[in-house]
C-alpha positions in Angstrom: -8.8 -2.4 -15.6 -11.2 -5.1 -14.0 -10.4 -5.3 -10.5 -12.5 -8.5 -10.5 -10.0 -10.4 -12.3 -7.7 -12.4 -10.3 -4.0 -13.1 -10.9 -4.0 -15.8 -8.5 -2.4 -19.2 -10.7 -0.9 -22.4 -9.1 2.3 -21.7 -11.4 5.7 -21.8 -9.8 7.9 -18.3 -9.2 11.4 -19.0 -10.0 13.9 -16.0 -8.8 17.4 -15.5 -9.8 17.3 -19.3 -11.6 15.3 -21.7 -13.5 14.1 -25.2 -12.9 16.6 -26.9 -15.3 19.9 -25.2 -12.9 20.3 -22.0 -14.9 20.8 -19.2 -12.7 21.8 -15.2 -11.6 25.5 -15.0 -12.1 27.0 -12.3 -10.1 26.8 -10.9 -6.6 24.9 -9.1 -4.7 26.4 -6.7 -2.0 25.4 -5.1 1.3 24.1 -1.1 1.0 25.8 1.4 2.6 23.3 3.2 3.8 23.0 5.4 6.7 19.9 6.4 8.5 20.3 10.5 7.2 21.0 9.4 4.0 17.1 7.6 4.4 16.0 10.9 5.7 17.4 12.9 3.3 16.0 10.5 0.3 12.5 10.5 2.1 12.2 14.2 3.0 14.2 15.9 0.1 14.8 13.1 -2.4 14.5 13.4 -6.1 10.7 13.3 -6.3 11.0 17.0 -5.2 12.9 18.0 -8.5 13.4 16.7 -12.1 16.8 15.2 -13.2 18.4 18.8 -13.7 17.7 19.4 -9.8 14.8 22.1 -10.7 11.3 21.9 -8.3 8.2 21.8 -10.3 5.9 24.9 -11.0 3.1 23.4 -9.8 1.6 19.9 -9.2 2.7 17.7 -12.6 6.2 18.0 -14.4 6.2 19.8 -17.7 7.5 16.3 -19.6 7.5 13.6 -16.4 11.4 14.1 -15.4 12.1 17.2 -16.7 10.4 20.7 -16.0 10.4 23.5 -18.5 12.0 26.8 -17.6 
């Protein structure tokens, strides 16, 4: 990667719709989310085990989301 290279473009960002009216259908709805359930996510989310709730044996994952036994 070239961290010279620039992304910056004059182009327009369109989100949820285009320029010609076509656009996002559906909703999108409040979170219900309480402050302990942030804690819990921040201090004991799932970044602490893979998706069969197991902790890693040491710092990497044996195949990214799932640790071997």
């Amino acid at each position: 990667m070239n961290a010279s290279v620039s992304l910056a473009n004059d182009g327009d960002l369109h989100v949820g719709g285009t320029p010609d009216g076509r656009y996002l259908n559906g909703a999108l709805a409040d979170a219900d989310t309480t402050i302990e359930g942030l804690y819990a996510w921040q201090f004991d989310g799932p970044f602490l085990r893979d998706f069969a709730g197991r902790r890693p044996f040491d710092a990497r994952r044996t195949a990214g989301a799932i640790e071997a036994q």
